[in-house]
C-alpha positions in Angstrom: 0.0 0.0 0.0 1.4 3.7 -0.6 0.8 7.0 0.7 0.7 9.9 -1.6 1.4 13.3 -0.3 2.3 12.7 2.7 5.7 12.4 5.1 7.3 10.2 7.6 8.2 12.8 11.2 11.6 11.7 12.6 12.6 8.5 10.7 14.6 6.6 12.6 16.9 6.1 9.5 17.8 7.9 6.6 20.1 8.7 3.9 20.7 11.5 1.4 21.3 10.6 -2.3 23.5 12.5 -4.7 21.9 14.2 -7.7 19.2 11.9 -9.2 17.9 12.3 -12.6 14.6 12.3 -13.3 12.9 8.3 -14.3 16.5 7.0 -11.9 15.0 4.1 -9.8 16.2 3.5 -6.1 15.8 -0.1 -4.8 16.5 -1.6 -1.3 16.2 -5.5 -0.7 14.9 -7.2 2.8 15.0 -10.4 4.8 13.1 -9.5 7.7 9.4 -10.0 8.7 7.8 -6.5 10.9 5.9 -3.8 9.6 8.1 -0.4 8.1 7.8 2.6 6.3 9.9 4.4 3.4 9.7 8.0 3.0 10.9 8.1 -0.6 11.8 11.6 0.1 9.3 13.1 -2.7 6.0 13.0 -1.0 6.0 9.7 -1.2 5.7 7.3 1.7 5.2 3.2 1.3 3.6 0.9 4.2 5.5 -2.3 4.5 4.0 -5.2 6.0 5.7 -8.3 6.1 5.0 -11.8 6.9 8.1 -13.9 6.1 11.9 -13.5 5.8 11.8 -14.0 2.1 14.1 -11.9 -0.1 12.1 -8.8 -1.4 12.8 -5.8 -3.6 11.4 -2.5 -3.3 11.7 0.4 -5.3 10.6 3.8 -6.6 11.2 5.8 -9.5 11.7 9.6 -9.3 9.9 11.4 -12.0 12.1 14.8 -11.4 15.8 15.4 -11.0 17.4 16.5 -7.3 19.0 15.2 -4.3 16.5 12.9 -2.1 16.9 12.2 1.6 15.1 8.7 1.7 13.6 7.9 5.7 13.0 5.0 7.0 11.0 3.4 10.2 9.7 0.0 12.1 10.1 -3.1 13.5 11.2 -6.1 12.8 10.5 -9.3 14.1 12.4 -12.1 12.7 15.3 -12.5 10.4 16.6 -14.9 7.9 18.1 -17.9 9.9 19.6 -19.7 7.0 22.2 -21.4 7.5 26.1 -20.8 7.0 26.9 -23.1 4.6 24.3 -21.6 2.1 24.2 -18.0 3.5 24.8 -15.0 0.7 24.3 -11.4 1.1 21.5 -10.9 -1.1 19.6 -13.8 1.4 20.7 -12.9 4.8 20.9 -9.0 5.2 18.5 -7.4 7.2 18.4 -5.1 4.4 20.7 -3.9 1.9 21.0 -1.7 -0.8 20.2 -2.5 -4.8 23.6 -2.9 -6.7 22.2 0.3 -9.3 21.2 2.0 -6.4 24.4 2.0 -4.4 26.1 4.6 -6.4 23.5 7.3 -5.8 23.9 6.9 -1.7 25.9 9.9 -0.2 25.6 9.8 3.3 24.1 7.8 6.0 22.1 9.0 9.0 20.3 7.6 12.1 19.7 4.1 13.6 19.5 0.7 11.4 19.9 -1.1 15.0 16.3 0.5 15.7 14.8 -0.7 13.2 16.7 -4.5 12.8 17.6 -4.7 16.5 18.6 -8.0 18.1 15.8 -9.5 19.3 17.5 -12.7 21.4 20.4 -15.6 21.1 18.6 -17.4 18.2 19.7 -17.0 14.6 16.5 -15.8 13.7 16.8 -13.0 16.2 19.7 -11.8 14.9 19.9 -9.1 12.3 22.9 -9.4 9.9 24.0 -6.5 7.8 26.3 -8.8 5.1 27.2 -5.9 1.8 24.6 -3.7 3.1 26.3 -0.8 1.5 29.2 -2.4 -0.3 30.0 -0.9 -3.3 28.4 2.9 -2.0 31.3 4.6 -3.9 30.3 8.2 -3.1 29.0 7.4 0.4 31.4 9.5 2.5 30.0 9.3 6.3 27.7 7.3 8.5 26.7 7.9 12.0 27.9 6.5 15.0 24.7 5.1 16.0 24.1 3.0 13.2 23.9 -0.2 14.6 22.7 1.2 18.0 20.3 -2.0 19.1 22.2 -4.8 17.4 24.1 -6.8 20.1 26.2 -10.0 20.9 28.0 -12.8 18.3 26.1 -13.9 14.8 27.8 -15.1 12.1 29.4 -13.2 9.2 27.0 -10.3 11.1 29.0 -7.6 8.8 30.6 -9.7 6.1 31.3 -7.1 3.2 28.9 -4.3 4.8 31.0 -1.5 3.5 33.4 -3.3 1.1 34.9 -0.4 -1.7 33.4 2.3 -0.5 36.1 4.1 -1.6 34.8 7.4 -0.7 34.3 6.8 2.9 37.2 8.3 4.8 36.7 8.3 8.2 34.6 5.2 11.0 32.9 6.5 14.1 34.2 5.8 17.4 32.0 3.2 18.8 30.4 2.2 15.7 30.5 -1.7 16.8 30.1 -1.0 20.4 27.5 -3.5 21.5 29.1 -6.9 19.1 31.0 -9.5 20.9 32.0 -11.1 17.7 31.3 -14.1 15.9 32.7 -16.3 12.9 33.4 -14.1 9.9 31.8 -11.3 11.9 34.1 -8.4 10.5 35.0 -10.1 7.8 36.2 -7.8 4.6 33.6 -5.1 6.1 36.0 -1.8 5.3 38.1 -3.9 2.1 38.8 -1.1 -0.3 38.0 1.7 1.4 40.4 3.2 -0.2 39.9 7.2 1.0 39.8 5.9 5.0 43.2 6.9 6.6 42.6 6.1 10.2 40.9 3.9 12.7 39.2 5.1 15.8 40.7 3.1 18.8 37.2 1.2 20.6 36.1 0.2 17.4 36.4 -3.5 18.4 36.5 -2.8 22.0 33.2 -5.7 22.8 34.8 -8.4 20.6 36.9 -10.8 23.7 36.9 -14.0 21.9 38.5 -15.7 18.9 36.3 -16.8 16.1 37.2 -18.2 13.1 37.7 -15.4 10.0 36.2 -12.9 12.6 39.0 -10.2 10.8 39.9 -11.7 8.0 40.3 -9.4 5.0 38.7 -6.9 7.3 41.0 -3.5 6.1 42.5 -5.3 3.0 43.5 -3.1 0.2 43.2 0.0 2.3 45.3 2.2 1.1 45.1 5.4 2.3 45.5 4.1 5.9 48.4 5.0 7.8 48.3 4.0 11.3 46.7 1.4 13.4 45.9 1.8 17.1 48.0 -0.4 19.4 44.7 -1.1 21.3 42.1 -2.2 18.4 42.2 -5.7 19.3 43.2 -5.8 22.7 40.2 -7.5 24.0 40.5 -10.6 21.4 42.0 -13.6 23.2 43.0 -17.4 22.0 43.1 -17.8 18.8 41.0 -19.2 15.8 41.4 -20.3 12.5 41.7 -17.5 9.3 40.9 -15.2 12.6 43.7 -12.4 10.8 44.3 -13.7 7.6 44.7 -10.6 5.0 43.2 -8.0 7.8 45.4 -5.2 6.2 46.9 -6.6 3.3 47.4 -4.5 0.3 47.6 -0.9 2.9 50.4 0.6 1.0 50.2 3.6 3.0 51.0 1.6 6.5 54.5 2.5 7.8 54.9 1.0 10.9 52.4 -1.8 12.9 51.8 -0.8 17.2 53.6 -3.1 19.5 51.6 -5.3 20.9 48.8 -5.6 18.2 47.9 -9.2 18.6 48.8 -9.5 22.2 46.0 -11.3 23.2 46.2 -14.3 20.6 47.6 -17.3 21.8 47.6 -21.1 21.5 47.5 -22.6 17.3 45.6 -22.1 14.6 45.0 -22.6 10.9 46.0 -19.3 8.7 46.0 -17.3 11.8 48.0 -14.7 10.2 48.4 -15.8 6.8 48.7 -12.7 4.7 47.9 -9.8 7.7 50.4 -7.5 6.0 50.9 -8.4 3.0 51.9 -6.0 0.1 52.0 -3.6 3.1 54.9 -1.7 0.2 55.5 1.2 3.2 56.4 -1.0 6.2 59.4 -0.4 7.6 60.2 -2.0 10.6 58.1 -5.2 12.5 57.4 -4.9 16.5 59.2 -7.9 18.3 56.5 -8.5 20.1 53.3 -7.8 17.3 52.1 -11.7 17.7 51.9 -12.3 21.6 51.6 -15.7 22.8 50.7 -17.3 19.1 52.3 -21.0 19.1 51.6 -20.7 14.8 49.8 -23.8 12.8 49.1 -25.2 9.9 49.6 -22.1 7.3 49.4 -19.7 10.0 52.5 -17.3 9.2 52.1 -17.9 5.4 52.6 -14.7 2.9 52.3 -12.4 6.3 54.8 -9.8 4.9 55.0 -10.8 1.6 55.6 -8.1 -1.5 56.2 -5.4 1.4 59.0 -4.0 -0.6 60.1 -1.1 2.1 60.8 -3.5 5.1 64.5 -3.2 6.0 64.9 -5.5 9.3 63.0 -8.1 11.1 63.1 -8.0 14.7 65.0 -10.5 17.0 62.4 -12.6 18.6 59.4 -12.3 16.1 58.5 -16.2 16.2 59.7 -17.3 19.6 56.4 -18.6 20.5 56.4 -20.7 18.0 57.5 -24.7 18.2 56.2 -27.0 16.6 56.6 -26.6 13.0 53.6 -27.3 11.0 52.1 -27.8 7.2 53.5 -24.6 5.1 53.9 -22.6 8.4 56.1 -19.9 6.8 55.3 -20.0 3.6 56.5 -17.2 1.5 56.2 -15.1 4.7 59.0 -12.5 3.8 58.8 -13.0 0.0 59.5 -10.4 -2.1 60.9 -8.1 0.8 63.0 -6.4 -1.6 64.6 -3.6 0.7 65.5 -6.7 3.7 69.2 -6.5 4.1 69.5 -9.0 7.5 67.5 -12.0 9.1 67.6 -12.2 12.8 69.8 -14.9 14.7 67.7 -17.6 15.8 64.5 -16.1 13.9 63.3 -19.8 13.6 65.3 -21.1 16.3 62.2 -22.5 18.4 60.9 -24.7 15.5 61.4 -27.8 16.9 59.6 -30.1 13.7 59.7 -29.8 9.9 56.4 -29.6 8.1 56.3 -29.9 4.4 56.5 -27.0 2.4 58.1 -25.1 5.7 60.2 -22.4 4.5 59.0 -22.9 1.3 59.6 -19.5 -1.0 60.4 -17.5 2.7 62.9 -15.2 1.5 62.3 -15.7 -2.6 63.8 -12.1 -3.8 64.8 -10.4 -0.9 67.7 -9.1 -3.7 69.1 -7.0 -0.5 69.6 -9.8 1.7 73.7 -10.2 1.9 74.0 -12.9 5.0 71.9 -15.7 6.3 72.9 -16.2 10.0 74.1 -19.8 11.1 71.1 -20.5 13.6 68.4 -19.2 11.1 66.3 -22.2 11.7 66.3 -24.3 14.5 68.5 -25.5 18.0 67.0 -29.3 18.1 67.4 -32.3 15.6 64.4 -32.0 13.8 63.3 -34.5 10.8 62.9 -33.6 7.0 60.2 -32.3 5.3 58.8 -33.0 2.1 58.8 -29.7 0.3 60.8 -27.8 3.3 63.0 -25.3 2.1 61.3 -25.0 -1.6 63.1 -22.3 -2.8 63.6 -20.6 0.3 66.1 -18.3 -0.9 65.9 -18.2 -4.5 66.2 -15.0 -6.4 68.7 -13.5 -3.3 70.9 -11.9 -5.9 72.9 -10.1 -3.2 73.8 -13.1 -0.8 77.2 -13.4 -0.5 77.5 -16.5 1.3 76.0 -19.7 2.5 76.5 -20.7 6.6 78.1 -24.0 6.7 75.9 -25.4 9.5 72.6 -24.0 8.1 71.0 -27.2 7.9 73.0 -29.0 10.5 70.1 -29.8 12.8 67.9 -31.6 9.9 68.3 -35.3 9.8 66.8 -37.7 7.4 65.5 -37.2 3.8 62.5 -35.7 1.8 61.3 -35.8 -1.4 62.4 -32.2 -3.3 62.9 -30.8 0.2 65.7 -28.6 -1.2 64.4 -27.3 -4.8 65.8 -24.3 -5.8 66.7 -23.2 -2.3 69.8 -20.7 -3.3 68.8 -20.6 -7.1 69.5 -17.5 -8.6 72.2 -16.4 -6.1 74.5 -15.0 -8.4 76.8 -13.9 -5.7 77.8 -16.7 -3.5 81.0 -18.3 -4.6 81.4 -21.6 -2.7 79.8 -23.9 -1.1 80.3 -24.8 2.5 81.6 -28.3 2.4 79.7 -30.0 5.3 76.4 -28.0 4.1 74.2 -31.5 3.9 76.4 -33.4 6.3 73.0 -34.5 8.9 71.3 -35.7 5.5 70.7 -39.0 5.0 69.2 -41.6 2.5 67.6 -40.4 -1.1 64.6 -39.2 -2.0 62.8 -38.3 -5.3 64.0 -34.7 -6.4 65.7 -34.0 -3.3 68.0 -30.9 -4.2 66.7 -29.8 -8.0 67.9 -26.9 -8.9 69.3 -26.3 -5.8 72.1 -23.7 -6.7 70.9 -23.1 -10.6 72.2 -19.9 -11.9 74.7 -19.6 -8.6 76.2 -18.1 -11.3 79.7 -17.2 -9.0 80.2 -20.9 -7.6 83.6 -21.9 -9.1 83.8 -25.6 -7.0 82.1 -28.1 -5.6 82.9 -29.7 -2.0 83.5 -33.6 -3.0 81.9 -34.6 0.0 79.1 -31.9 0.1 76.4 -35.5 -0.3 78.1 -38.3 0.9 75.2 -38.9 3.4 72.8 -39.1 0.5 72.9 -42.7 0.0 70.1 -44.9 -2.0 67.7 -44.6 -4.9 65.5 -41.8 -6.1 64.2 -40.8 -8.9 65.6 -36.7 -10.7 67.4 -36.6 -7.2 70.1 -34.0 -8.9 67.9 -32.6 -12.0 69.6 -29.2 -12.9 71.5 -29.3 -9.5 74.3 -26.9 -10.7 72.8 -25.6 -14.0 73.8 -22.5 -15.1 76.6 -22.4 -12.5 79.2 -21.0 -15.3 82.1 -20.8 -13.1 82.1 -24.1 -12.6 84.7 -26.2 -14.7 84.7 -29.5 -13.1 83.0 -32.0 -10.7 84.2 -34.1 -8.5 83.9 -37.3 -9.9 82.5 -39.4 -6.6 80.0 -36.2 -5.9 76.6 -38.5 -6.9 78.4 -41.9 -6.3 76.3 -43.0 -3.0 72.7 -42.2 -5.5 71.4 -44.8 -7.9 68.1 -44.4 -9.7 67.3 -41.6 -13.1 
């Protein structure tokens, strides 16, 4: 039913449009069952009653050009509880804005939380805001009291609810001040806000518990920012999986990260911080202490730094927490660090097992990089990995040397554990002669590539495998290709290997 004529006094929401043209059409979808009305801002106001939570368009056409301030009041009384497996935005939001329509919304005014309020603990009674204005290119502020009403942990509550609004340059205060959290609560809600240079302090101040991919992707490509508050997620404690995986990725702008960011986390977890900073181009320096009590996981420190092409040193101490090494735990986490001239003594020290793929690509074209220190990974006799050390420092075109008891601690064999480790290190002219000397036994691809295009080795230790005894298959593919210094081999090097 519609009103003609006629206005709605003090809605309890609104927002103001930019210049419409006359026949534009400005559409809103809902997932809530309550009664509301729309003051369409040109005399026009439309009665909603609604009976179910089913997905619903509304929309109105403005016969004349101008800049609209659309109000809205009500109540709901239930919400979509689908479930997370089949959840999507245009299905589970509360309400949210019309893709056409987004563009046209300037700024954003009053309480959604009035209207969509949390009604109790059950999914039903839990409003969830997922892309409700993602994509509002022009949208520049929104008030604090926004969600004023909504309360406590729902899942994914504001997954992508401002994602690129690239205009928005500025997040009130307590704009979250009533949300405890949730899985994929905050996840990729302010991505590509690329005109928002700061972020208030207490935004996350009622979130005290980890949830899996609660921040994940949450500032990512944000690239305007330039500081973070040291106390934004100082209330989070334990840890959960994907909980901080890309949270500021891609914020070019970021110069340094606040002691004690993470201090809360502790305990393992799956891509816990797998990509937090990376291509983070501006950052300088690391905090010793940025990732408190976290004992790492599966994937959990993979990519964190990668591509961040100003970072000069890493801090002593950084992953002593850590100790039990896991499935690709450090994974191309300082790849591409172009400007990193040192690695901290004992970075890795702590490691106390090999996972596979450990290490893998970890300092891949850090072309700065001159030494490797002799502890770099571990102080205990820990096993071989398959994939461990995949490439680890290829592409290091200004290492001068390699520590001869690098690799002293790691016993055993794995299959192409060392592929391409120091390929590409033009500089280093010898290799240490008791580099391998723990190794033993063969395995299939074991050191391929290993020092290709070591384009400054002129010799070759005779001894450097004489642990590698038994059968495996491309064992020594293109071990020393396109080493031209080199002029001869010793001729027992490969005598303990049989196989192709």
């Amino acid at each position: 039913p519609f009103a003609m004529a006629d206005t709605l006094p003090n809605p309890e929401f609104s927002l103001t449009t930019t210049n419409l043209t006359s026949g534009t059409t400005f559409s809103f979808k809902m997932s809530a069952k309550g009664s509301f009305s729309v003051d369409w801002g040109d005399g026009t106001v439309e009665i909603i009653d609604r009976t179910d939570t089913e997905l619903t368009t509304y929309s109105h056409t403005y016969s004349s050009s101008g800049v609209y301030t659309i109000g809205m009041s009500g109540d709901a009384t239930r919400y979509n509880s689908i479930t997370d497996d089949t959840m999507s935005s245009s299905t589970v939001s509360a309400i949210a804005f019309d893709t056409d329509s987004k563009i046209y919304i300037s700024t954003v005014n009053g309480s959604l939380g009035a209207i969509f309020p949390t009604l109790g603990t059950a999914i039903s009674a839990q409003p969830r805001f997922y892309g409700s204005f993602s994509g509002c290119s022009n949208l520049t502020m929104v008030s604090g009291n926004l969600f004023d009403g909504v309360s406590g942990s729902v899942s994914n509550r504001f997954y992508e609810t401002f994602y690129n609004c690239s205009s928005l340059n500025s997040i009130p205060d307590n704009l979250f001040s009533n949300i405890t959290g949730g899985q994929g609560a905050f996840n990729s809600t302010f991505a590509n806000c690329t005109s928002l240079t700061t972020i208030p302090e207490n935004l996350f101040q009622s979130v005290t518990t980890a949830s899996p991919s609660q921040f994940n992707s949450t500032f990512k490509g944000c690239s305007s920012l330039t500081t973070i508050p040291s106390n934004l997620f100082s209330g989070v404690t334990g840890s959960a999986n994907y909980m901080f995986n890309g949270v500021f990725r891609g914020c070019s702008s970021l110069v340094t990260i606040p002691s004690g960011l993470f201090s809360g986390v502790s305990g393992t977890a799956q891509y816990v911080f797998a990509n937090a900073f990376r291509e983070c181009s501006s950052l300088i320096t690391i905090p010793p202490d940025l990732f408190g009590g976290s004992a790492g996981g599966v994937h959990a420190f993979e990519a964190t730094f990668q591509d961040c092409t100003s970072l000069v040193t890493i801090p002593t101490g950084l992953f002593d927490n850590v100790h039990n090494g896991a499935l690709a735990e450090f994974y191309y986490v300082f790849y591409g660090c172009s400007a990193l001239q040192n690695i901290p003594d004992k970075l890795f020290a702590n490691v106390t097992s090999l996972g596979s793929y450990q290490y893998g690509f970890a300092f891949q074209n850090c072309k700065s990089l001159t030494n490797i220190p002799e502890n770099l990974f571990t102080e205990s006799s820990i096993s071989a990995g398959t994939y461990a050390f995949y490439q680890t420092f290829y592409g290091c075109s200004a290492l001068q040397a390699i520590p001869e008891k690098l690799f002293s601690r790691i016993t055993g064999r794995a299959t192409q554990m060392f592929y391409g480790t120091f390929r590409g290190c033009s500089k280093i002219t010898e290799i240490p002669e008791n580099l391998f000397a723990s190794l033993s036994g063969a395995a299939s691809g074991m050191f391929i590539r290993t020092f290709d295009s070591c384009k400054g080795i002129t010799s070759i230790p005779a001894n450097l495998f004489s642990g590698v005894v038994g059968s495996a298959t491309q064992m020594f593919y293109g071990t020393f290709e396109g080493c031209s210094k080199l002029t001869t081999i010793p001729e027992n090097l490969f005598s303990g290997v049989s196989g192709n």
